[in-house]
N, C-alpha and C positions, 0 to 999 in steps of 0.2 A: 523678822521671821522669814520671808521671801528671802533674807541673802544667805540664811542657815539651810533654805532648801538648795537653791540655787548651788553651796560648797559641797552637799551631802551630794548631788548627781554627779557634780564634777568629780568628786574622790572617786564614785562608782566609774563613770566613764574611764577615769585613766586607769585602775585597776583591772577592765575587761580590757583594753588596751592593750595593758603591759602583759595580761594574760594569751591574748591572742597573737601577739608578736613573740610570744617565746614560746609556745605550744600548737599554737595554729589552731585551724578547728578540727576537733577528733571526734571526728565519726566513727566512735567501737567499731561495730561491727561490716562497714565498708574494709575497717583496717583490717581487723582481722579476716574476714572474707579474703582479701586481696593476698593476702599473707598464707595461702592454702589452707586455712581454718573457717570452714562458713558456718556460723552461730546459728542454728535454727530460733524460734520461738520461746522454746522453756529452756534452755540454756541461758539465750540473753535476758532473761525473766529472773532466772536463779543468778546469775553473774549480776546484775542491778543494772543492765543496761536497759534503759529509758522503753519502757513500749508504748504503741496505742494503745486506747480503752480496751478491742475487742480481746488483744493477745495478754494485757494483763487481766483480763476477767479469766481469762481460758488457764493460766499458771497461776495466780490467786496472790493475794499481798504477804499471806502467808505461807509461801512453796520455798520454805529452804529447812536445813536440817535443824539449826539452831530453832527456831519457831516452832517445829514440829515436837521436838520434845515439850515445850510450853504446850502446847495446843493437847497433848496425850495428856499431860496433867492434870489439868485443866478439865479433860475429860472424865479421867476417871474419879476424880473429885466431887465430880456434879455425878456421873453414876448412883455413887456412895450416898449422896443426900437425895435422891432420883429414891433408891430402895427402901431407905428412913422410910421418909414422906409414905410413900408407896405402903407400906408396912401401918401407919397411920391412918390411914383411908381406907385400908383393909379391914381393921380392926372395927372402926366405924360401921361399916357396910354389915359385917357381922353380930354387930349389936343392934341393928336394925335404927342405926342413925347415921343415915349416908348425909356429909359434909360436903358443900357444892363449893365453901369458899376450898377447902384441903384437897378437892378434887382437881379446882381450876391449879391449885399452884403446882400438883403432879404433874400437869397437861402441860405447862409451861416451862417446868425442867426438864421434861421429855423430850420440848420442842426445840428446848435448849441444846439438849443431848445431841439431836439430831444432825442441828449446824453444825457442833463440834465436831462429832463423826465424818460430815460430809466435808471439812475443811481437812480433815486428816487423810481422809480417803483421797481428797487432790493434791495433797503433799505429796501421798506415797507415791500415786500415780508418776507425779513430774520428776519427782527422784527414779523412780523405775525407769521411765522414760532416758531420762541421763543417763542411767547405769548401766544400759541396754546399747543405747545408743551415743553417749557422751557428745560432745559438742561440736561433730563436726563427721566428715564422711567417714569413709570406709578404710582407711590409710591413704597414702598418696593417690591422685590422680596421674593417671599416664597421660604421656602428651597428646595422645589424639582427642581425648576427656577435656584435655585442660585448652585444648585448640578448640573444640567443640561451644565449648561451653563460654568463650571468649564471643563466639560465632552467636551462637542464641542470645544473648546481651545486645550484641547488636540489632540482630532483630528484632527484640523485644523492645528498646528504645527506640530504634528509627526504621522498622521495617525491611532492614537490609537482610536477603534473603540470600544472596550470591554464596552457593560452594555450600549451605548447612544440611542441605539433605545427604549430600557425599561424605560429610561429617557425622554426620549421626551413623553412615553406615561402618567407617572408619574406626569408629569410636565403640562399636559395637552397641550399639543402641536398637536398631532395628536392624532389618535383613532389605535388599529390594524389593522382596515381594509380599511385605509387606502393605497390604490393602486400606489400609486407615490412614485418614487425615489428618492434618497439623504438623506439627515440628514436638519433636520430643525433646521432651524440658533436660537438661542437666542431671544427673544421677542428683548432686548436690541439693538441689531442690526436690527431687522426688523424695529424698531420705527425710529432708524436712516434713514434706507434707504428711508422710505416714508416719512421722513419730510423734506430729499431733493425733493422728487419727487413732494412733494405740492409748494416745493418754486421756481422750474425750471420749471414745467409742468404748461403751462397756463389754459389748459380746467381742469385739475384735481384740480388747485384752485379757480374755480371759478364752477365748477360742483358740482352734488350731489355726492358723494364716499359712496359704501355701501361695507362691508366685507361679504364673504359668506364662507360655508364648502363644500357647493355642487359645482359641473362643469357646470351647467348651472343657471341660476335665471331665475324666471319665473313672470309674473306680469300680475294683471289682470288689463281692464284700463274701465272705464267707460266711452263710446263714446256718452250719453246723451240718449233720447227716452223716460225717467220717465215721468210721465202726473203729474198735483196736480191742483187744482183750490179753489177757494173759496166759502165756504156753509156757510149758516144759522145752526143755532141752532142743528135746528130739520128737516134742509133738507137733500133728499137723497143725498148721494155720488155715482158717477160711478164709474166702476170700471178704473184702471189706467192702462198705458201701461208699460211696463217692459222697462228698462233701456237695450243697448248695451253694451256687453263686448266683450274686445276682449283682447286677451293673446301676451303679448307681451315675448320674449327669446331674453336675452343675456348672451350668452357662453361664458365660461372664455378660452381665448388661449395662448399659455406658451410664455414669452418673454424670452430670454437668455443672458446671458453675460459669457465672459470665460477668466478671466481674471489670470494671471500668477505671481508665485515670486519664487524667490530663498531659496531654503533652509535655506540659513546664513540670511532672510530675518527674516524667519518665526522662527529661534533657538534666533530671537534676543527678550529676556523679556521683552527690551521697547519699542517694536511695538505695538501700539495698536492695534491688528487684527481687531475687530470693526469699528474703523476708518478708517483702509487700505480698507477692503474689502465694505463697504458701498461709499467709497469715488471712490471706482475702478468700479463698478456695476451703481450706480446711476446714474451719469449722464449718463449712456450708456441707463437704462431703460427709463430713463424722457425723453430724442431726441426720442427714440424709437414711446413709445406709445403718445409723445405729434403730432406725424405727425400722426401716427392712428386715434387717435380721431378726427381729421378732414379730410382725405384725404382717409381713409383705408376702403377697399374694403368689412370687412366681411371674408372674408376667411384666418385663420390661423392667426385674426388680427383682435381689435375691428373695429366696422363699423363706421366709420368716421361721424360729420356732413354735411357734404356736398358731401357727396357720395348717399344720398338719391332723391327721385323723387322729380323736382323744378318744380311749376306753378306760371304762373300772380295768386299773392293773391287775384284775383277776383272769380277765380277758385280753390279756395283751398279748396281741400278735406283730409279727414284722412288718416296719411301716406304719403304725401305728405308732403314741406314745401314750404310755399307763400314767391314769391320775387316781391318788386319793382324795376322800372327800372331806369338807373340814365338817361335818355333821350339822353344819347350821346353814337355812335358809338363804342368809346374805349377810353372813360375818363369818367372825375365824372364829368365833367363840361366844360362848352365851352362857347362862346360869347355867343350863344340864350339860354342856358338852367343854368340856376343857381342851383351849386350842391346842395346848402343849401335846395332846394325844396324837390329835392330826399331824403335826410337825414329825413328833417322832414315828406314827405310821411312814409320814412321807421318807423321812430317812434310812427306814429300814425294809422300804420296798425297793432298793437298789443293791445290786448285788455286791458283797462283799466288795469283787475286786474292782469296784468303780467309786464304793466308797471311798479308797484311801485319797483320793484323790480329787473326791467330791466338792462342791459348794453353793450355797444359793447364791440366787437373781431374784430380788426383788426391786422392787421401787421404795423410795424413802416413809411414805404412810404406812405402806402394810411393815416396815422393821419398827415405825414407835409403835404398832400396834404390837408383836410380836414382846418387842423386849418389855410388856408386862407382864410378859408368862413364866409360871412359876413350876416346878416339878411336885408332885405331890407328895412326894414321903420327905427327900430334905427340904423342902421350901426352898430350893434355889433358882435362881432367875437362870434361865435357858440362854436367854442373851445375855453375852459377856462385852466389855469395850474392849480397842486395841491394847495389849499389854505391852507392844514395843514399836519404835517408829519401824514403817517400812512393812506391819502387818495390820490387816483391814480386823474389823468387831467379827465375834465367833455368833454364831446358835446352837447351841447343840457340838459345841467344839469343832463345828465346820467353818471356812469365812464366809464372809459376805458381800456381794455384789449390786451394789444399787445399779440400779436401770430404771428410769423415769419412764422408761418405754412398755414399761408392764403395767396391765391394766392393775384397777384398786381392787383391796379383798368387802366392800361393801355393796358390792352385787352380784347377786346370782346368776349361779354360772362362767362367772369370770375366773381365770388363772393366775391368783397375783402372783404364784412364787414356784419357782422350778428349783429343782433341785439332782444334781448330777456331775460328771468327769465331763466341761463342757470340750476339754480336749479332745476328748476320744470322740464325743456325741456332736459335735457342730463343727462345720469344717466352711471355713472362710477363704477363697479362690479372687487372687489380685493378677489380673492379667498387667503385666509388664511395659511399664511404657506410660506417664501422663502427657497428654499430648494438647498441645497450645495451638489456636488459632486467632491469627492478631488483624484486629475490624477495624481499621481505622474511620468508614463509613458510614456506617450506617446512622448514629447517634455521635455528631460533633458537637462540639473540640474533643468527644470523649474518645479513647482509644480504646475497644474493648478486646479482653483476650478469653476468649470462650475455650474454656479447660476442662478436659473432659479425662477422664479414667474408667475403664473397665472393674467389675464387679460383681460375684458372684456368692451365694453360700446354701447351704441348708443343711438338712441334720444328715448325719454319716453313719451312727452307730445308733438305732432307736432302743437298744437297751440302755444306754449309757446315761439316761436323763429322766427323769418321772417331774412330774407337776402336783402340785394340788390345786385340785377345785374347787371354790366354795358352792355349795351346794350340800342336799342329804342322799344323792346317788349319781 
């Protein structure tokens, strides 16, 4: 037995052998890197090149197109038996024989529905992401980019600093008078890092994104007041009243990450540094500023949407955002009040031309709670599944946005679900430039590179968005 193991290793051995003296070792994405193509995160994910744990959990085992069509099938399949079932527990409840075993198995294709959904919804994502951004920069680098970026490598492996700040300006990266610290990363890497953060951050892909140079953006907003009327030929015109403005600032404020590796990490030529450091930063900024954008205060952090002043949309002034109520205490719905009311209040307290454009934000509990809702004259389920790869689940033939960053709809008071053109209504401000400083210091053998980026947002257009509140006012 021992000389059948002993043959079986040797076969292996010479075989990895024969393999590496005719192929060598291929490091994909060093190659390609090297080769003017640098493979961000979900490109090498969707291409099959090999990831860590964190960048394959972030593109999913499922992020390619072939699997995406299985996965929509798959979905709307379980839908179909999701409505059955559903249509049986109903019928139950109305004979006054509510079934706890028919109940629990609704609650489990729901919960089933759910994953299915949310596997679909990161498909489209990392395809969107591709589609947008495909697998590598912006077309060719010019030489001063590619002299740059040759220069930052160096540094990032062995500290060598000589000549990269006259490169960055060369390169057009900063200006000199430029006031901020570190070394700016390679465009190459920056495109990486924000094309995770479009495919993890929910409001920043479905927001407006603007790039700036300055520390604050400044916007003027026309709050209405222009007069105009209709004349004859040859009749007088009045004179007209001036339109309101009013100036709206959103400050960019620094998010950080500090993330660490070993020396014998960074001396190894087939680490992709690009890869490492984009892979090790990103998801840390996208949890970061995706809880910002909706919960964050303004101070030292963009101002969240649901951090601003909330009225009965009967009352809704500028500056303010109008909420409807879902008519129940601390749910979306109960025996006397049918949520599906509320939803469609909320949808039709937006004005026409923000509807076409519309969609909800919610988080994953309040949509199984949602997709039990039914319309009351056909009996149709309000929530629909993806009907084609590439398109998120509908409510009310709007799509849908999960955000784990929203509070639940089972307590009072809370805002689980907004609904609006987050384009027009939320405006996301990325100051220019991630910027690296390399610690060799302070916490050895480690070498840490504390990477920082600018970041800014809040809402632009306070008609453009309504919420609903659970509550009865």
């Amino acid at each position: 037995m021992k000389i059948v193991y002993l043959c079986v290793a040797l076969a292996a051995t010479i075989i990895c052998a024969v393999a590496a003296a005719s192929a060598g070792h291929l490091d994909v994405l060093s190659m390609l890197s090297t080769a003017g193509h640098p493979v961000d995160l979900v490109a090498a994910g969707m291409m099959g090149i090999p990831l860590n744990a964190r960048a394959r959990g972030l593109v999913g085992v499922r992020a390619d197109a072939s699997n995406a069509a299985k996965i929509l099938a798959e979905l709307q399949q379980t839908f179909e038996t999701f409505k059955q079932e559903r249509e049986e527990e109903l019928k139950g409840i109305k004979q006054n024989f509510a079934d706890v075993v028919k109940t629990e198995k609704v609650d489990r294709i729901n919960d089933e529905i759910t994953k299915l959904q949310a596997s679909l919804d990161e498909v489209n994502r990392a395809l969107a992401a591709l589609k947008v951004g495909g697998a590598g920069g912006d077309g060719e680098m010019s030489a001063e980019k590619r002299e740059h970026a040759t220069a930052f490598n160096r540094f990032f492996r062995r500290g060598v600093e000589n000549g990269l700040r006259d490169l960055e300006v060369k390169a057009a990266l900063r200006t000199d008078s430029d006031p901020d610290g570190g070394y700016v990363v390679p465009d190459q890497m920056e495109t990486a890092i924000d094309r995770v953060l479009g495919t993890v951050s929910a409001m920043r892909s479905i927001s407006r994104v603007m790039s700036v140079s300055a520390s604050v953006y400044k916007k003027l907003v026309n709050q209405g007041g222009a007069t105009g009327g209709w004349v004859g030929e040859r009749g007088s015109r009045a004179e007209t009243g001036t339109p309101t403005l009013v100036e709206l600032q959103f400050p960019t404020m620094e998010i950080y990450a500090n993330p660490a590796a070993t020396q014998t990490l960074l001396d190894d030529a087939a680490v992709d540094i690009e890869a490492w450091l984009a892979d090790e930063v990103s998801i840390t900024f996208a949890e970061m500023e995706g809880a910002a954008f909706i919960s964050g205060d303004g101070v030292n952090k963009p101002r969240g949407l649901l951090s601003y002043t909330t009225v009965a949309d009967a009352s809704w002034a500028w500056g303010k955002l109008g909420y409807v109520v879902s008519g129940v205490a601390s749910a979306l719905t109960d025996s006397t009040h049918n949520g599906a009311d509320a939803i469609t209040d909320l949808v039709y307290s937006l004005k026409q031309g923000y509807r076409q454009n519309a969609r909800f934000l919610m988080n994953r509990k309040t949509q199984a709670a949602v997709r039990k809702f039914k319309s009351k004259t056909e009996e149709l389920y309000l929530w629909q599944p993806s009907i084609q790869v590439g398109q998120p689940a509908t409510l009310l033939g709007h799509p849908i946005t999960d955000d784990d960053n929203m509070p639940d709809a089972s307590v009072g008071g809370n805002v689980p679900i907004a609904f609006g053109d987050f384009q027009r209504g939320y405006l996301i401000v990325d100051r220019t430039g991630i910027r690296v400083l390399r610690d060799p210091f302070t916490n050895k053998p480690y070498v840490h590179f504390y990477t920082t980026k600018r970041v800014g947002g809040g809402v632009q257009n306070f008609e453009a968005i309504k919420l609903l509140k659970i509550g009865t006012a």
